[in-house]
C-alpha positions as CSV (number, residue, x, y, z in Angstrom):
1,X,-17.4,8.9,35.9
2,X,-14.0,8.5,36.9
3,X,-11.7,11.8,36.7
4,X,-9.2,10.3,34.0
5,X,-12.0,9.4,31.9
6,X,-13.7,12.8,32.5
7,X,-10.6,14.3,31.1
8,X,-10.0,12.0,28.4
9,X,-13.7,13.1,26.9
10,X,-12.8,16.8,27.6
11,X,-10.0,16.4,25.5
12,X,-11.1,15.1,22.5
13,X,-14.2,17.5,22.7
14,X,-12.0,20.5,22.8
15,X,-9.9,18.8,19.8
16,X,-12.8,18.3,18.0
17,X,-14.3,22.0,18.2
18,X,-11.2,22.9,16.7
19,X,-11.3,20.6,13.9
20,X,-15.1,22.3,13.4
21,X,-13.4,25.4,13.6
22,X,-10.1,25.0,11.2
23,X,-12.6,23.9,8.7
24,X,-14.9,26.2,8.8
25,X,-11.8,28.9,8.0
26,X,-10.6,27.3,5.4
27,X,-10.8,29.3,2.2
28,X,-8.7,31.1,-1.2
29,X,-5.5,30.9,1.0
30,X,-5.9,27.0,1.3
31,X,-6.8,27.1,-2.5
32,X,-3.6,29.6,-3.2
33,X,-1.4,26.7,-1.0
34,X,-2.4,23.5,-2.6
35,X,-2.2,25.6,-6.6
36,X,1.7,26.2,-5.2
37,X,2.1,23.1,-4.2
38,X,0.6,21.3,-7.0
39,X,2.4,23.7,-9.8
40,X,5.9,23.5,-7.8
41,X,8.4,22.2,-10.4
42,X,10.6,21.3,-8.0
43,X,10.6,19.5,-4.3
44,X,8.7,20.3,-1.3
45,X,10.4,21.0,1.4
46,X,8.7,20.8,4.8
47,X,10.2,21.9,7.9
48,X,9.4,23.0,11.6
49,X,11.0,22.9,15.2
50,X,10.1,20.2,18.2
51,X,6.7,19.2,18.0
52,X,6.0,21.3,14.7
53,X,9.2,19.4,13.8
54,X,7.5,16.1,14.3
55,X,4.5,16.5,12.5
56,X,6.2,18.5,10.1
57,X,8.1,14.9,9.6
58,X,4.9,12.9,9.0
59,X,3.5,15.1,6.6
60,X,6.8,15.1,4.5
61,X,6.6,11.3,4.6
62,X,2.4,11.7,3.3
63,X,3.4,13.7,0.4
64,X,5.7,11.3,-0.3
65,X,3.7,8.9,-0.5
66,X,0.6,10.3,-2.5
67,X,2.5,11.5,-5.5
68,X,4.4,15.0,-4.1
69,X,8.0,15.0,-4.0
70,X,8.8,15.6,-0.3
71,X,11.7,16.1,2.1
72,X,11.5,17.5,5.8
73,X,14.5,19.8,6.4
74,X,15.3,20.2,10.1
75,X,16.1,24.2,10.8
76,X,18.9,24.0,12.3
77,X,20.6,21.6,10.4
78,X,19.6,23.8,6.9
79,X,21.4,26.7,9.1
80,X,25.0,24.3,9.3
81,X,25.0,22.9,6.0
82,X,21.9,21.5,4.9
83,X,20.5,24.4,2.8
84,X,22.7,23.0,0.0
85,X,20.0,20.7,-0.5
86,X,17.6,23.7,-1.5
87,X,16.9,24.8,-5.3
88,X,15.2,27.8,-6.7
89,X,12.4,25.4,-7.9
90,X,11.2,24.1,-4.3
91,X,8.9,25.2,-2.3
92,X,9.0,25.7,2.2
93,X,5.9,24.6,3.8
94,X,6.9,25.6,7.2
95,X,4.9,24.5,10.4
96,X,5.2,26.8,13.5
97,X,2.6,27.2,16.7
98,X,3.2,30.9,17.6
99,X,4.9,31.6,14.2
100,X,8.1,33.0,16.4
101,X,10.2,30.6,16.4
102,X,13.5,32.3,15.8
103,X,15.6,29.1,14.4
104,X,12.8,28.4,12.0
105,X,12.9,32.3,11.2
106,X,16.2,32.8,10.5
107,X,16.0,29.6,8.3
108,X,13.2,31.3,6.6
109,X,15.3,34.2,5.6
110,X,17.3,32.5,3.9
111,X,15.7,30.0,2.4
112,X,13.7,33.1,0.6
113,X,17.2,33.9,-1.1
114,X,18.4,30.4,-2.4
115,X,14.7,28.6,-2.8
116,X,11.0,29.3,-3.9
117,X,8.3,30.2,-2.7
118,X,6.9,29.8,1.7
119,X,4.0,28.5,2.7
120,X,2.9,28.3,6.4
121,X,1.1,27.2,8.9
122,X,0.8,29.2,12.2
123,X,-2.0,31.0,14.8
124,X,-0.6,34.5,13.6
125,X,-0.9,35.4,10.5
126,X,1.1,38.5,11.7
127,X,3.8,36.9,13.2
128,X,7.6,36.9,11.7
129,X,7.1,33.1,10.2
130,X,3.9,34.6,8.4
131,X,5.6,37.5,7.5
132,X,8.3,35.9,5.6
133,X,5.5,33.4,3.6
134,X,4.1,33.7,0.4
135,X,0.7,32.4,1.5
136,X,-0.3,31.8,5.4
137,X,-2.9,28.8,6.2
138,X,-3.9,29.9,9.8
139,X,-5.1,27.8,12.2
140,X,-7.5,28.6,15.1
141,X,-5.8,30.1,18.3
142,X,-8.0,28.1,20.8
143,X,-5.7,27.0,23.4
144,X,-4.4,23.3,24.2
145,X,-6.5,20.8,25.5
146,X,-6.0,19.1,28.7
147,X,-5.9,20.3,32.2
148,X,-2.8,22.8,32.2
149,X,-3.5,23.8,28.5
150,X,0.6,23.7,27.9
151,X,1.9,21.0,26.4
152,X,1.0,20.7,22.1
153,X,-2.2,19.0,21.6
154,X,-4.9,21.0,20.2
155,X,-2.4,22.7,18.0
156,X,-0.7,19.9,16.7
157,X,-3.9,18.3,15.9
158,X,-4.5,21.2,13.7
159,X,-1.3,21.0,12.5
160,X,-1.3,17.7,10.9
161,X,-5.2,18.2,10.1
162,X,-4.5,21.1,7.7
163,X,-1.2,19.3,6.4
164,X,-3.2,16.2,5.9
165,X,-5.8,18.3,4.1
166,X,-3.3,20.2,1.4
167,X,-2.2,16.5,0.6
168,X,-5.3,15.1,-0.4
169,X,-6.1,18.0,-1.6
170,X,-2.9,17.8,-4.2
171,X,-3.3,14.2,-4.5
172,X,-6.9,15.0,-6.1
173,X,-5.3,17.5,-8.4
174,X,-2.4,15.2,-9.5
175,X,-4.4,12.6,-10.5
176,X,-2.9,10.4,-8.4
177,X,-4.7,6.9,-8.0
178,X,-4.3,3.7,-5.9
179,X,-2.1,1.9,-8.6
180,X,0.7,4.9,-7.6
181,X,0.1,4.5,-3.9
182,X,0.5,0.8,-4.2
183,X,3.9,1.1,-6.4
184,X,5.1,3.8,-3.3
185,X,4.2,0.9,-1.2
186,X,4.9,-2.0,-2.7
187,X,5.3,-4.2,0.8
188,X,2.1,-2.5,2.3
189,X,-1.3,-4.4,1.8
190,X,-2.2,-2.7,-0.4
191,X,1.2,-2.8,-2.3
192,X,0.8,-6.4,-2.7
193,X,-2.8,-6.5,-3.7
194,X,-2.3,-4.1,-6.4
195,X,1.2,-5.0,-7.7
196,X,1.9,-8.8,-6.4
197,X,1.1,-10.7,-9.9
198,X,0.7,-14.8,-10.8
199,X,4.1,-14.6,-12.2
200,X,6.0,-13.2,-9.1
201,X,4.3,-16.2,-6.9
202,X,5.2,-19.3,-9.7
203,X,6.4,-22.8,-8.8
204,X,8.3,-23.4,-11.7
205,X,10.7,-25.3,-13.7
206,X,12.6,-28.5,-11.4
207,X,9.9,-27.0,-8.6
208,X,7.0,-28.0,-11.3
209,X,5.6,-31.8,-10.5
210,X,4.4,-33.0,-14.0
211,X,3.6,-36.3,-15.3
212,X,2.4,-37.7,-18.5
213,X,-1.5,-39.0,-19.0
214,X,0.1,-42.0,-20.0
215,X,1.9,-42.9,-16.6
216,X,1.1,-44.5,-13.5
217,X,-0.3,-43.3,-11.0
218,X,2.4,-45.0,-9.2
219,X,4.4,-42.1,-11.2
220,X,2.5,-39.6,-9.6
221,X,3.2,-40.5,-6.3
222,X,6.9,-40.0,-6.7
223,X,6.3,-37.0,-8.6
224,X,4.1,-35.0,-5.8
225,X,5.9,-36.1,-3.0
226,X,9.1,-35.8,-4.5
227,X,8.1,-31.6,-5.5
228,X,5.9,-31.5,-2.2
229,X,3.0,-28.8,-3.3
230,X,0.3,-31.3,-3.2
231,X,-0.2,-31.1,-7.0
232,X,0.7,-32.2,-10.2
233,X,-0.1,-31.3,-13.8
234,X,-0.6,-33.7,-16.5
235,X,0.0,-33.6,-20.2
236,X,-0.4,-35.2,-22.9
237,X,2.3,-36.8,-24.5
238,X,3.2,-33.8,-26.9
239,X,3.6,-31.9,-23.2
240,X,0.7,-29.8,-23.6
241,X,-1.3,-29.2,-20.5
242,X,-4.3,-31.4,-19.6
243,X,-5.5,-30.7,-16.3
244,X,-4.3,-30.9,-12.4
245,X,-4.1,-33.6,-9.9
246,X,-4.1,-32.7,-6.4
247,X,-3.5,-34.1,-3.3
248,X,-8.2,-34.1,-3.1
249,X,-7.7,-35.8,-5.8
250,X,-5.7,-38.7,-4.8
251,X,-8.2,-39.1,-1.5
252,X,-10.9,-39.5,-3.8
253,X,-9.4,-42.1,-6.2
254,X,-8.1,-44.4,-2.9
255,X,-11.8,-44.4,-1.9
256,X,-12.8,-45.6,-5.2
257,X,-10.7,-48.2,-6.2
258,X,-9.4,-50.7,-4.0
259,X,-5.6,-50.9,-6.3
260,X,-5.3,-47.3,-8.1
261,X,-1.3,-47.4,-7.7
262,X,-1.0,-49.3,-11.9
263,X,-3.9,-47.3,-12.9
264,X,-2.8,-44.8,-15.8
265,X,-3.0,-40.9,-15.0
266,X,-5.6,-40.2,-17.2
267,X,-8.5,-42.5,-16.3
268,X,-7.8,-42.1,-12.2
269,X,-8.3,-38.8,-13.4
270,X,-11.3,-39.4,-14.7
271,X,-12.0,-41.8,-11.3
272,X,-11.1,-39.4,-8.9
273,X,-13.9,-36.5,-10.0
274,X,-16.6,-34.5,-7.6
275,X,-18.2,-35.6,-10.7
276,X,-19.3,-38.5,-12.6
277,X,-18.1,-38.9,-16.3
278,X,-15.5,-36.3,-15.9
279,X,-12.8,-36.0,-18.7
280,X,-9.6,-34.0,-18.4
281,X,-9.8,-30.5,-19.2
282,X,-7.9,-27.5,-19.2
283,X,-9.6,-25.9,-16.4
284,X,-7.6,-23.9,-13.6
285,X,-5.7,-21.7,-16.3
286,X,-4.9,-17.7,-15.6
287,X,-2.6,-15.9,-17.4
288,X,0.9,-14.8,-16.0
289,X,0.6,-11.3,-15.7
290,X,-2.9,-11.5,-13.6
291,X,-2.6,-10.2,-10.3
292,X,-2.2,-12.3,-7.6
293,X,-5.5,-11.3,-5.9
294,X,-7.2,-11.9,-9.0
295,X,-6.7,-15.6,-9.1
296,X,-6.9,-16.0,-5.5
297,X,-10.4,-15.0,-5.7
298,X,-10.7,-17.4,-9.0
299,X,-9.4,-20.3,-6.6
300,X,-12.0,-19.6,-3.8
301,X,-15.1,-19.2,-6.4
302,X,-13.9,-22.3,-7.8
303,X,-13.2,-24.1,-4.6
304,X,-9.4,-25.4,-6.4
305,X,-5.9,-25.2,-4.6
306,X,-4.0,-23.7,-8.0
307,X,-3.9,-22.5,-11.1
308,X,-1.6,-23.1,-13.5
309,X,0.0,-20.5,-15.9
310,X,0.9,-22.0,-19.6
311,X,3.6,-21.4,-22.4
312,X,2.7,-20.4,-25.8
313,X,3.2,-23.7,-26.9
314,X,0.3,-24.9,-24.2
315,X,3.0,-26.5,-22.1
316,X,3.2,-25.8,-18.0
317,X,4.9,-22.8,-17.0
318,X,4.0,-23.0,-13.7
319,X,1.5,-23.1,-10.7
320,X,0.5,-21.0,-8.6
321,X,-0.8,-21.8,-5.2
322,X,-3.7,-20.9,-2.9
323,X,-1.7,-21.3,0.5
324,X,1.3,-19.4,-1.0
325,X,-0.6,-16.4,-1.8
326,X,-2.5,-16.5,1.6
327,X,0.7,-16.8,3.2
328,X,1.7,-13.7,1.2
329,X,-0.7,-11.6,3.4
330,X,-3.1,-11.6,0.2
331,X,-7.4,-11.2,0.8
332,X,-9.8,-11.2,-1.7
333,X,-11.4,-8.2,-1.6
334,X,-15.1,-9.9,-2.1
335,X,-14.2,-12.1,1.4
336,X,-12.6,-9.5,2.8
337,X,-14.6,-6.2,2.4
């Protein structure tokens, strides 16, 4: 085994004890934190110096995101003129290694006369930061991993581990669900799985190709590739919707009749079926406010390029495409699981 890789297994060993320990220790102080947290009727403010600074930035950004109104507040900058953003009705979760670090310290002091109530997460539950907290969530003192056991690893670890742990922790007691995530992310995946609906992907209006029963297929032709989404709907004279014609279609009806172009739209229809005695039908329909992902799993279950989404009056509204809601970064979750 080669030293780099000996090291690399040492490492996350040592990180992982810890994780086995900071668990273990969790107890009513954790439960005391996330009951603060979740009862706060203001913001939570998170805060913390270099490294505690950065993952005292991530976990801001997690809350965030899982239903906890969250903003980090650097200590220094709360010192020159940033403490203006503090009310009586937030609360400090403050992130510090040794719990002495003096910047975040004096912040503390007066955060305590303008703001709410401290949390914090340090290895001393004696030290000044813990001191000056309402409720202390202390992590194990074990030393850093890695060769010199100096630079933050193992602590930072526990850091964001405990962090991480209070938010899904409050995200439980909030209520919070995957609908809310995906509206706090609505250009994530999931964002656009759980949001992203038929009506936001239409072709619609002068984009719409559309021909009568009664016309040509001749008409068709002009009509697709005029509107070039390898589709058209048909109606019925009235302009109600009758059924689809797509660009499988048209393959199909070439290799059964040897002059299709004057046939009428309704019987190469019928011609151009998988199968035999076919007559137009409304097939392919979804309503407009079904999500996205919904009817791209409809399309793949019924092997079809689009569905179309209707007026009141039974008239075209629009289509929606297959390839635009792949290109849309959408899976169905039963291909994709």
């Amino acid at each position: 085994m080669s030293e780099s890789l000996r090291i690399g297994r040492e490492v996350i060993e040592q990180e992982a004890r810890a994780l086995d320990a900071l668990a273990e220790g969790l107890g009513s102080s954790f439960e005391k934190a996330v009951a603060l947290l979740a009862n706060a009727p203001g913001r939570v403010l998170v805060s913390g110096i270099g490294k505690s600074g950065s993952i005292a930035q991530k976990v801001a950004g997690t809350l965030a995101s899982t239903g906890t109104p969250a903003l980090f507040l650097h200590p220094i900058d709360a010192l020159h003129g940033d403490l203006g953003v503090v009310g009586a009705d937030d609360v400090l979760l403050a992130l510090s290694k040794s719990g002495h670090t003096e910047e975040l310290i004096r912040f503390l002091r007066h955060f305590a006369r303008v703001g709410g109530e401290i949390i914090s997460i340090c290895e001393d539950a004696k030290s000044p930061v813990a001191e000056l907290s309402d409720v202390v969530l202390e992590i194990p003192a074990l030393g850093e991993a890695g060769p010199l056991s100096l630079a933050p690893t193992t602590s930072s670890v526990l850091q964001l581990a405990v962090a991480d742990a209070l938010a899904m922790s409050l995200l439980d007691a909030r209520g919070f669900t995957a609908e809310q995530f995906a509206r706090n992310h609505p250009e994530g995946a999931l964002g656009r799985r759980l949001l992203v609906r038929c009506e936001d992907m239409l072709h619609e209006g002068d984009q719409l190709p559309q021909v009568r029963e009664d016309q040509t297929v001749g008409d068709l032709l002009v009509e697709m590739s005029g509107k070039g989404l390898g589709m058209a709907c048909i109606v019925d004279v009235s302009g109600a919707y009758q059924g689809v014609f797509t660009d499988g279609d048209l393959r199909r009806l070439f290799t059964r009749s040897s002059s299709p172009v004057g046939l009428p739209v309704s019987e190469a229809w019928q011609m151009s079926r998988r199968e035999d005695g076919s007559s137009i039908t409304k097939k392919g329909v979804v309503e407009a406010n079904c999500l996205a992902v919904e009817a791209l799993g409809i399309m793949r279950k019924e092997q079809i390029t689009c569905l179309m989404v209707l007026r009141d009056d039974g008239s075209p509204r629009g289509v929606v495409r297959l390839v635009d809601l792949i290109r849309e970064g959408l899976h169905d979750p039963a291909t994709s699981a």
